[in-house]
C-alpha positions in Angstrom: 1.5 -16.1 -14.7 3.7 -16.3 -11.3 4.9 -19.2 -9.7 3.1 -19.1 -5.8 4.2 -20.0 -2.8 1.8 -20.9 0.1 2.5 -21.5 4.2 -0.1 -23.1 5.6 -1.3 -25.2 1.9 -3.3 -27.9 3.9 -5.5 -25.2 5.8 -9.0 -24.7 4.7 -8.3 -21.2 2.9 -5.3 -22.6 1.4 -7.4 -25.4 -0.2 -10.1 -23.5 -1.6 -7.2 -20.8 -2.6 -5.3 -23.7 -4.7 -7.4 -24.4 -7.2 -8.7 -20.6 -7.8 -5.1 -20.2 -8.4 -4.3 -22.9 -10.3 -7.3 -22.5 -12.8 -5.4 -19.0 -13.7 -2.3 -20.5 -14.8 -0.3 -20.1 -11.9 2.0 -22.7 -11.1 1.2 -23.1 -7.0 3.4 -24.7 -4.6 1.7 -25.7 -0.8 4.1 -26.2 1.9 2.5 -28.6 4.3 3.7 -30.3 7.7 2.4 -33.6 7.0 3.2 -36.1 4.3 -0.4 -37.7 4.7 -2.3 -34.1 3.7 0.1 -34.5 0.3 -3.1 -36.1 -1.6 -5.6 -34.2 -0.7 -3.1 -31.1 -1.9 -2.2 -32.7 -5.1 -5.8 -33.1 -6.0 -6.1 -29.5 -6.4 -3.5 -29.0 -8.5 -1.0 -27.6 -6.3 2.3 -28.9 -5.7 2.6 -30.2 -2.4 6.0 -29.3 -0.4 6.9 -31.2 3.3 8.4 -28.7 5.5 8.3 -27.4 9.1 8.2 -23.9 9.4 8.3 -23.8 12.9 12.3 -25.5 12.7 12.9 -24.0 9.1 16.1 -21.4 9.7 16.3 -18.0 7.4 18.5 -20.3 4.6 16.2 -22.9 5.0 13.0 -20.6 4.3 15.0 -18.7 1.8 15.9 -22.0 -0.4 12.7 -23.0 0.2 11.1 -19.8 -1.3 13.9 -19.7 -3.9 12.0 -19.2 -7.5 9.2 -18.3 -6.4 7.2 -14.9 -7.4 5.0 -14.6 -4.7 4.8 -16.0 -1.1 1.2 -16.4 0.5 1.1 -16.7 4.6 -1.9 -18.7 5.7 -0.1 -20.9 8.2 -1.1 -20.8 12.4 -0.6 -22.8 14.9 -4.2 -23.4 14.8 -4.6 -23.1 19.1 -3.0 -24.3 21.2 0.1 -23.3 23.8 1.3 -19.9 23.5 4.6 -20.8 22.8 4.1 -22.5 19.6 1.7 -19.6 18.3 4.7 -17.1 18.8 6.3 -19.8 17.6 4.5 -20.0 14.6 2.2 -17.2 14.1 5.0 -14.6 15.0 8.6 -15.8 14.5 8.1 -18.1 11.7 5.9 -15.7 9.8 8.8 -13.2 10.3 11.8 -15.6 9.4 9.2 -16.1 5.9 9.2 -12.3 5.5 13.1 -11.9 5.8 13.5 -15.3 3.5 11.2 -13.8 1.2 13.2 -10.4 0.5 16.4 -12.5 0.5 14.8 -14.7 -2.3 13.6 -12.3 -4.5 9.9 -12.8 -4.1 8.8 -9.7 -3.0 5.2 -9.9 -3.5 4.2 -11.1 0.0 0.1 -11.6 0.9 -0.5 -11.8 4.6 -3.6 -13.8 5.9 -4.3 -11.8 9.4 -7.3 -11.4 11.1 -9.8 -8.3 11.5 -8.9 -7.4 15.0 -4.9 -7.7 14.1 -3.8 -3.7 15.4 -1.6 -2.3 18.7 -4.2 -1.3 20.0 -6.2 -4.9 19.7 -7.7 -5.1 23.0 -7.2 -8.7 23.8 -6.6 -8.6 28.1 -3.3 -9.5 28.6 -4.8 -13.0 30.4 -7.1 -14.0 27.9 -6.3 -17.0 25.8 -6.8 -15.5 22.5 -4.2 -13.0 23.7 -0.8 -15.0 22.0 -2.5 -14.9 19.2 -3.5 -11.7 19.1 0.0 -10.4 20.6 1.8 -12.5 17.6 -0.4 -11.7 14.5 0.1 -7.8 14.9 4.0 -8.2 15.5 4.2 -10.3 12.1 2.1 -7.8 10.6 4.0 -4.9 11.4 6.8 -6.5 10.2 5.6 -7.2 7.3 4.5 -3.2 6.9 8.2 -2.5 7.7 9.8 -4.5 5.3 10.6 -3.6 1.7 8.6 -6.0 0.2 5.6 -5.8 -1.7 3.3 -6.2 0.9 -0.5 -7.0 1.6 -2.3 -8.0 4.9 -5.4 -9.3 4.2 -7.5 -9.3 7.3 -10.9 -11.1 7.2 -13.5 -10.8 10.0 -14.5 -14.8 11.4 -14.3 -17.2 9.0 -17.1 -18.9 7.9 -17.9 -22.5 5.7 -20.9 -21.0 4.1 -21.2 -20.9 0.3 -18.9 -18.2 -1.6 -21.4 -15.1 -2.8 -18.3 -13.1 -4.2 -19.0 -10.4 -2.6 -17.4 -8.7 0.8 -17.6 -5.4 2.5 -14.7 -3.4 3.7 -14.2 -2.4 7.3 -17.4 -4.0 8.9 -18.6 -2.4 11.9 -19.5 -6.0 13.6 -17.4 -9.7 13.4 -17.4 -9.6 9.7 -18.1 -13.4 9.4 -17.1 -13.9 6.0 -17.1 -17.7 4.1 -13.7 -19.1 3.7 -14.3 -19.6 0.0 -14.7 -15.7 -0.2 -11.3 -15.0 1.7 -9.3 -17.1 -0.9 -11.1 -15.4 -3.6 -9.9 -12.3 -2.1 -6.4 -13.9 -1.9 -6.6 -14.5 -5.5 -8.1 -11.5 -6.4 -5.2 -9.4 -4.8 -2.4 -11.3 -6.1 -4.0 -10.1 -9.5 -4.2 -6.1 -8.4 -0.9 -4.0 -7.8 -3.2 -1.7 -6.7 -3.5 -3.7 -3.3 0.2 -3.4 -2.5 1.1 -1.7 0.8 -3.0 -1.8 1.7 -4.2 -3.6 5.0 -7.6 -4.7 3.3 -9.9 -5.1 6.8 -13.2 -7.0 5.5 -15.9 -9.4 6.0 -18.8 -10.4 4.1 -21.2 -8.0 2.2 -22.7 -6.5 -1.5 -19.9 -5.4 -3.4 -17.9 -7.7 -5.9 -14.6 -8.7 -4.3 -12.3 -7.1 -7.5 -14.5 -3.8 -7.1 -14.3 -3.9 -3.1 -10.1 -4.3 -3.0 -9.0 -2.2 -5.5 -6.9 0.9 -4.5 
């Protein structure tokens, strides 16, 4: 059983992730920006931290991570200007990966997106570009680092029902049920066999342990 660390504990993946979690034996801790979501993250048996990671420094992060096993990033900025998704999305994700290694956790699980490459696509004036332009620069980061590394990226999140099953590299959006992306969360926590692995996926037939394993 690991002790688990999760950015971003109050966002809809993170709360359907908690419990999964939980209900293996791992002791789970959900860092959260706002004491009022604290309930709502107790209730799943997760341990509910306050902290801003968009003001956190590299000690900060690193105490914060401290005794820990595993660190999960499924934080964003959620929308919103450009400057607090770099903010977020990029530079704090980053500071996470460096506190991370300097912790001692060095199994890291990334939460990207489907589209999150170089060669994305996103015009340079598009909204979604910020996004775009600061999920690949946290994810090669992450693929640069030392530590033991997965990017999970799911194709758009849906809030149907979980089916347990997904399909690797979809040729179309992927939409893919939230439940089903923590699963995989969980899932690859469990399996070595995912480390150093961009897993690309989105709903489909085969059973999510089956479909991730190296």
């Amino acid at each position: 059983m690991a002790r688990i660390l999760i950015f971003g504990g109050h966002g809809k993946v993170a709360l359907l992730l908690e419990p999964l979690l939980v209900a293996q034996g791992h002791t789970v801790t959900a860092v959260i920006r706002d004491s009022a979501q604290e309930a709502e993250v107790a209730a799943t048996g997760a341990q509910p931290v306050v902290a801003d990671v968009e003001i956190l420094d590299l000690d900060q992060l690193t105490n914060l991570i401290a005794g820990n096993d595993v660190v999960v990033w499924s934080a964003g900025a959620g929308g919103g200007s450009p400057s607090r998704t770099y903010a977020v999305d990029r530079d704090a994700a980053v500071r996470s990966m460096d506190a991370a290694a300097a912790a001692g956790a060095l199994r890291y699980v990334m939460v990207s997106w489907i589209g999150s490459r170089a060669d994305h696509g996103v015009a340079a004036d598009a909204s979604f570009f910020p996004y775009a332009d600061a999920k690949w620069a946290a994810d090669a980061h992450l693929a640069g680092s030392a530590l033991d590394w997965t990017i999970l990226a799911p194709g758009t999140l849906t809030l149907d029902p979980p089916t347990g099953r997904i399909a690797l590299d979809p040729a179309d959006d992927g939409a893919v049920p939230r439940a089903d992306v923590a699963a995989v969360v969980a899932a690859t926590i469990a399996d070595d066999s995912t480390i150093g692995r961009t897993i690309r996926f989105g709903g489909g037939d085969e059973p999510i342990g089956h479909a991730i394993a190296g």
